[in-house]
C-alpha positions in Angstrom: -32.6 24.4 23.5 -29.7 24.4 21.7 -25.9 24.8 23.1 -22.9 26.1 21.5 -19.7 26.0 22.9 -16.4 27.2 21.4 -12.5 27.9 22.6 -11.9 30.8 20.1 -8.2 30.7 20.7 -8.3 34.8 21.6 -9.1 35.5 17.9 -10.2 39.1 17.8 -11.8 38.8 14.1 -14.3 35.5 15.1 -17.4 37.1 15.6 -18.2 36.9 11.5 -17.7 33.4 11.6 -19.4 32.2 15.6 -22.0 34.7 13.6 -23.0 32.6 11.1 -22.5 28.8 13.7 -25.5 30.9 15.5 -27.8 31.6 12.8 -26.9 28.4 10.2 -27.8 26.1 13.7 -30.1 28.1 15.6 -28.4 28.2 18.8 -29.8 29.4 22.2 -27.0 29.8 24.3 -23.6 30.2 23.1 -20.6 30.0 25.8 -16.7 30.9 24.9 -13.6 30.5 26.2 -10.7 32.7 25.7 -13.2 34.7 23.6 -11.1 38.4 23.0 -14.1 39.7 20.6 -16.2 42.3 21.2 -19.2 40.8 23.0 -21.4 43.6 22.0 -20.8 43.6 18.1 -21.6 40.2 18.1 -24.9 40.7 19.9 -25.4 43.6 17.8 -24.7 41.7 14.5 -27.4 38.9 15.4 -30.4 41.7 16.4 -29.8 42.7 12.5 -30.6 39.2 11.8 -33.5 39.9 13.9 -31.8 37.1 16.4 -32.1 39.2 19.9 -29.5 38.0 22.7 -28.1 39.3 26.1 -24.9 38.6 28.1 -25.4 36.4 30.8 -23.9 37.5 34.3 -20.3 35.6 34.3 -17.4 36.6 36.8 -15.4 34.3 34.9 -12.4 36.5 32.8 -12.1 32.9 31.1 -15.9 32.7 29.8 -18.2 34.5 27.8 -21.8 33.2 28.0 -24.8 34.9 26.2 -28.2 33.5 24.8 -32.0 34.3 23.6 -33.7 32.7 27.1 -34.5 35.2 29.5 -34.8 32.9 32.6 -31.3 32.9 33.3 -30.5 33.2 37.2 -26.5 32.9 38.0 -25.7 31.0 40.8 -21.9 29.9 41.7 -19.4 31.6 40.2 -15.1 30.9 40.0 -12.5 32.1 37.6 -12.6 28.5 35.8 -16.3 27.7 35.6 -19.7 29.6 35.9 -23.0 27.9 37.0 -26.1 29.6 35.2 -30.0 28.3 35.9 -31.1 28.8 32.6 -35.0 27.4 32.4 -34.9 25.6 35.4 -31.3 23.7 33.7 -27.9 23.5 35.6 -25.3 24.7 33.5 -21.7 24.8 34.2 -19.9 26.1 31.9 -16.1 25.1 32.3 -12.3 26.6 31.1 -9.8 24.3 32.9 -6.1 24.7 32.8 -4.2 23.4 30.0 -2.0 20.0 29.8 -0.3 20.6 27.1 2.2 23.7 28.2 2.3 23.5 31.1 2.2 20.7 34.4 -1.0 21.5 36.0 -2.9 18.6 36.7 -2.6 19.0 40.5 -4.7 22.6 39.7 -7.0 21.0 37.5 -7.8 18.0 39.9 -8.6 20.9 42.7 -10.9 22.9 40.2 -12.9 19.8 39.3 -13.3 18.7 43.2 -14.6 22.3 43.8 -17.1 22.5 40.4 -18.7 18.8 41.7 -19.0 20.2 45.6 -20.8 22.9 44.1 -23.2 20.9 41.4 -24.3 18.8 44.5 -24.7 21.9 46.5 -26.5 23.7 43.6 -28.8 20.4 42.9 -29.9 20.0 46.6 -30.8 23.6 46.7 -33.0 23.5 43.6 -34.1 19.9 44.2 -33.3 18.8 40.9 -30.4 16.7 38.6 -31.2 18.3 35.7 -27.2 19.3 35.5 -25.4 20.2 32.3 -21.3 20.0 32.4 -20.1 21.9 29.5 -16.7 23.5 28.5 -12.9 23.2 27.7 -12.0 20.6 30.1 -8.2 20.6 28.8 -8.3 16.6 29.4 -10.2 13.8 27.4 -13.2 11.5 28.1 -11.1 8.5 29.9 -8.5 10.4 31.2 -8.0 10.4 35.2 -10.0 13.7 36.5 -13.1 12.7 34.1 -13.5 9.1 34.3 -12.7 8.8 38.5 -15.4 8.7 40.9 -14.3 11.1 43.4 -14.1 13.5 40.3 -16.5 14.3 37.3 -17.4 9.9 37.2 -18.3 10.4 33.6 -18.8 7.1 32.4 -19.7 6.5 28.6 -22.3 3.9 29.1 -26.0 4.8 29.8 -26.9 1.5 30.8 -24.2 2.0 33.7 -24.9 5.9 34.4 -28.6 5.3 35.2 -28.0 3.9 37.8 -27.3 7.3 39.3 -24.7 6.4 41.8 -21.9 4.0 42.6 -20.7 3.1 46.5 -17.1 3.0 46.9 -15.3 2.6 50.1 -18.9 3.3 51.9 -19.4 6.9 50.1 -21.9 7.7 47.8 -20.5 8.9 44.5 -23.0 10.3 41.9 -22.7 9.7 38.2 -22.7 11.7 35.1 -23.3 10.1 31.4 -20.6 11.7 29.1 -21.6 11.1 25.3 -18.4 12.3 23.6 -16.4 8.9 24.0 -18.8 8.4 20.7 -16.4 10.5 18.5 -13.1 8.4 19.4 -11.5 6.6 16.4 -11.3 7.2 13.0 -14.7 6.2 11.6 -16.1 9.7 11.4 -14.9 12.8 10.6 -13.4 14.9 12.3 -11.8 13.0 15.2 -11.5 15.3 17.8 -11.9 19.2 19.0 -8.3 19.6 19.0 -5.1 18.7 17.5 -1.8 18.0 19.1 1.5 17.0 16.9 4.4 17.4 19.5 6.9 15.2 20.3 5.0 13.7 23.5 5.8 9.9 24.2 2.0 9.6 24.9 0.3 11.6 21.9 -2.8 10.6 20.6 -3.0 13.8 18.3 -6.6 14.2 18.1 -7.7 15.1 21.5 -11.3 15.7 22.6 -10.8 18.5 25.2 -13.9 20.2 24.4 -17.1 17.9 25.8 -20.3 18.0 27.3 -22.3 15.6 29.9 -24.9 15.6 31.7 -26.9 13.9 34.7 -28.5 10.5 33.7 -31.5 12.1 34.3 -31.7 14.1 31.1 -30.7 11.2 28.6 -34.4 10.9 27.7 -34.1 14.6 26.4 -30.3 15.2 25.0 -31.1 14.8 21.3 -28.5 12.5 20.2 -28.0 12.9 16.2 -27.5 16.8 17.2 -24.6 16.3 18.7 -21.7 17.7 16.3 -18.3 19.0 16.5 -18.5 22.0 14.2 -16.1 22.0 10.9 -17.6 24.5 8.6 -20.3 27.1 7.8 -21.8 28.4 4.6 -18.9 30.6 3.9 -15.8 29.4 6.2 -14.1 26.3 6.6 -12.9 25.9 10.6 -9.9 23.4 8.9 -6.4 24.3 7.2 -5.2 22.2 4.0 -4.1 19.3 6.2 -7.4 18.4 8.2 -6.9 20.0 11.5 -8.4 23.1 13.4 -7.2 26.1 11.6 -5.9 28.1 14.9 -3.9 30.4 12.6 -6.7 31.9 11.1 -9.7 30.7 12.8 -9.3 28.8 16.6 -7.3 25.7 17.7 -10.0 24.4 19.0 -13.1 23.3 16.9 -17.0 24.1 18.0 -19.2 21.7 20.2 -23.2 21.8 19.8 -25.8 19.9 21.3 -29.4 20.1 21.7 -31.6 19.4 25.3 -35.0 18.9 24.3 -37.4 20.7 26.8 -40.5 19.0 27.9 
């Protein structure tokens, strides 16, 4: 099962483009953010492919989530995040606030308290951790609302994550393993999702904003080597002249895909 997610930065001429991510990679499902498209063009681009796909039930206005399964069940839904049980999977896809124009970490912090109340609450009702984290979190891998253990506890480190849990001032916190700290430095190509050159005192400039992680439980089956931030297709190239996500033509943000292997 293979997952696409993109930020297309509200471009109303993508669909040619996430057209071709779909068919070149053989993607499943395929959630967006800010996606200003038409949904239905797309979907009826890919059936002349012979590709058939349906819109997923979102109340989100800040995702877009369609796919090829047919067991897909929505459970919780909030204007920031959507929880779909797709095959017996949780998935929550995720749009959080942005850091970068505006202050809103106190808003971000609240949304990710409420989308972990409502994994646990989803897990325990479908007795199972087989929970997929997915989205435009707006922050990266180690800062604060990721890396905390009364928020997302992502921790980059398997070894550590499978142990599951963690006690901390006599309450249970529960884990999830985030493999996108993999991507940091400058030994692969390209560095991040997204690009940031403003005159910020603490600017990294590559930012990965755009991750997925899941429960410790599924390591065994997230197929590492497809894992890939997205640069190019047969036809386009996602980049401008200097490197970075072309958001004038094409998004600001640059496409995440991974793979679960089913059993």
């Amino acid at each position: 099962m293979k997952v696409l997610f993109w930020n297309t930065h509200n471009n109303i001429n993508i669909n040619t483009i996430l057209g071709e991510i779909i068919i070149e990679n053989g993607v499943d499902i395929i959630a967006l953010a800010e996606y200003s498209a038409n949904i239905d063009n797309l979907i009826d681009s890919l059936k002349e492919c012979g590709i058939e796909m349906q819109k997923y039930v979102c109340s989100s206005q800040r995702i877009t989530v369609i796919g090829n399964i047919n067991n897909a069940i929505p459970a919780l839904q909030d204007d920031k995040y959507s929880f779909q049980i797709i095959n017996g999977y949780i998935f929550c896809f995720v749009h959080l606030p942005s850091q970068i124009y505006t202050n809103n970490e106190a808003a971000r912090i609240i949304t990710i308290d409420r989308i972990i109340t409502d994994t646990n609450k989803i897990e325990r009702k479908n007795n199972t951790e087989n929970t997929i984290i997915v989205g435009d979190f707006n922050i990266n891998p180690f800062d604060y609302g990721m890396i905390a253990a009364n928020h997302f506890h992502s921790i980059p480190f398997y070894d550590i994550a499978k142990k599951n849990s963690r006690i901390i001032e006599n309450q249970n916190f529960k884990m999830f393993y985030n493999p996108m700290w993999r991507f940091f430095g400058d030994l692969y190509e390209p560095y991040g999702t997204h690009y940031y050159s403003g005159s910020r005192a603490d600017n990294i400039f590559w930012n990965i904003y755009d991750q997925v992680m899941i429960r410790p439980t599924l390591r065994q089956s997230f197929v590492d080597e497809n894992l890939k931030i997205i640069t190019e297709t047969s036809t386009y190239s996602l980049l401008n002249k200097n490197g970075h996500p072309d958001k004038k033509k094409v998004s600001d943000h640059l496409p995440l895909l991974f793979e679960i292997k089913e059993d």
